[in-house]
C-alpha positions as CSV (number, residue, x, y, z in Angstrom):
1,X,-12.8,-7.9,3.6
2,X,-9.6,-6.4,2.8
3,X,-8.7,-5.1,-0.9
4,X,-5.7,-4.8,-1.8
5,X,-3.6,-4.4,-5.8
6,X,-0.8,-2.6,-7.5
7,X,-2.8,-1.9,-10.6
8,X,-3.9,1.6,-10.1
9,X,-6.9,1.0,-12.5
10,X,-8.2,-2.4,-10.4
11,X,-9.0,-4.2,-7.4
12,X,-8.9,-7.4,-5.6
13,X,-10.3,-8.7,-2.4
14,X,-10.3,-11.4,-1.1
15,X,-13.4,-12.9,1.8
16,X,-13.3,-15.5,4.7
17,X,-14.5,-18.9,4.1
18,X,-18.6,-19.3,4.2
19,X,-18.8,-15.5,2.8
20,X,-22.0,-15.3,0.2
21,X,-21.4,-15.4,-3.1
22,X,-23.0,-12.2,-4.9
23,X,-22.3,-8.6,-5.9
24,X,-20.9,-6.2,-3.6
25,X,-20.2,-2.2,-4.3
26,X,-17.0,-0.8,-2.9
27,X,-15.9,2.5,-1.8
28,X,-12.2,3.7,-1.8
29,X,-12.3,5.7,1.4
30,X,-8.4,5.7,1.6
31,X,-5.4,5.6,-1.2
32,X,-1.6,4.4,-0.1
33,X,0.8,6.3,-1.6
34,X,4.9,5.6,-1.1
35,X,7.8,7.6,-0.3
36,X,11.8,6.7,-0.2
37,X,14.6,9.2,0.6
38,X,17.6,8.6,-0.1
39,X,20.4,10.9,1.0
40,X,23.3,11.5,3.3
41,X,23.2,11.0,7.0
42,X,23.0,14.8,8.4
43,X,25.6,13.5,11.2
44,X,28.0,14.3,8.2
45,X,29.8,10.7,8.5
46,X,29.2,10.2,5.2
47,X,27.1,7.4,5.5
48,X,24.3,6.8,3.4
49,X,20.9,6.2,4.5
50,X,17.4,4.8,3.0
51,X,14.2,4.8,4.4
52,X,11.1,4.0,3.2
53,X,7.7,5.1,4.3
């Protein structure tokens, strides 16, 4: 099962077909978190750059 939202206060998974319906507990053993920097390339060309990781 893999969980996945963007509401920092919820959850949803999703199972495979023929999974048993009942009550499960769940453990956050990992948070994503999100960078971006955006800036000017240091080869001083003047390009601008983005990246995302």
């Amino acid at each position: 099962m893999v969980a996945t939202f963007s509401d920092p206060n919820s959850v949803c998974a999703t199972a495979q077909p023929g999974t048993t319906a009942a009550t499960y507990d769940v453990s956050v053993t990992q948070l994503a978190t999100v960078q971006q920097n955006i800036g000017t390339s240091l080869g001083g060309s003047g390009r601008k750059y983005s990246t995302v990781v």
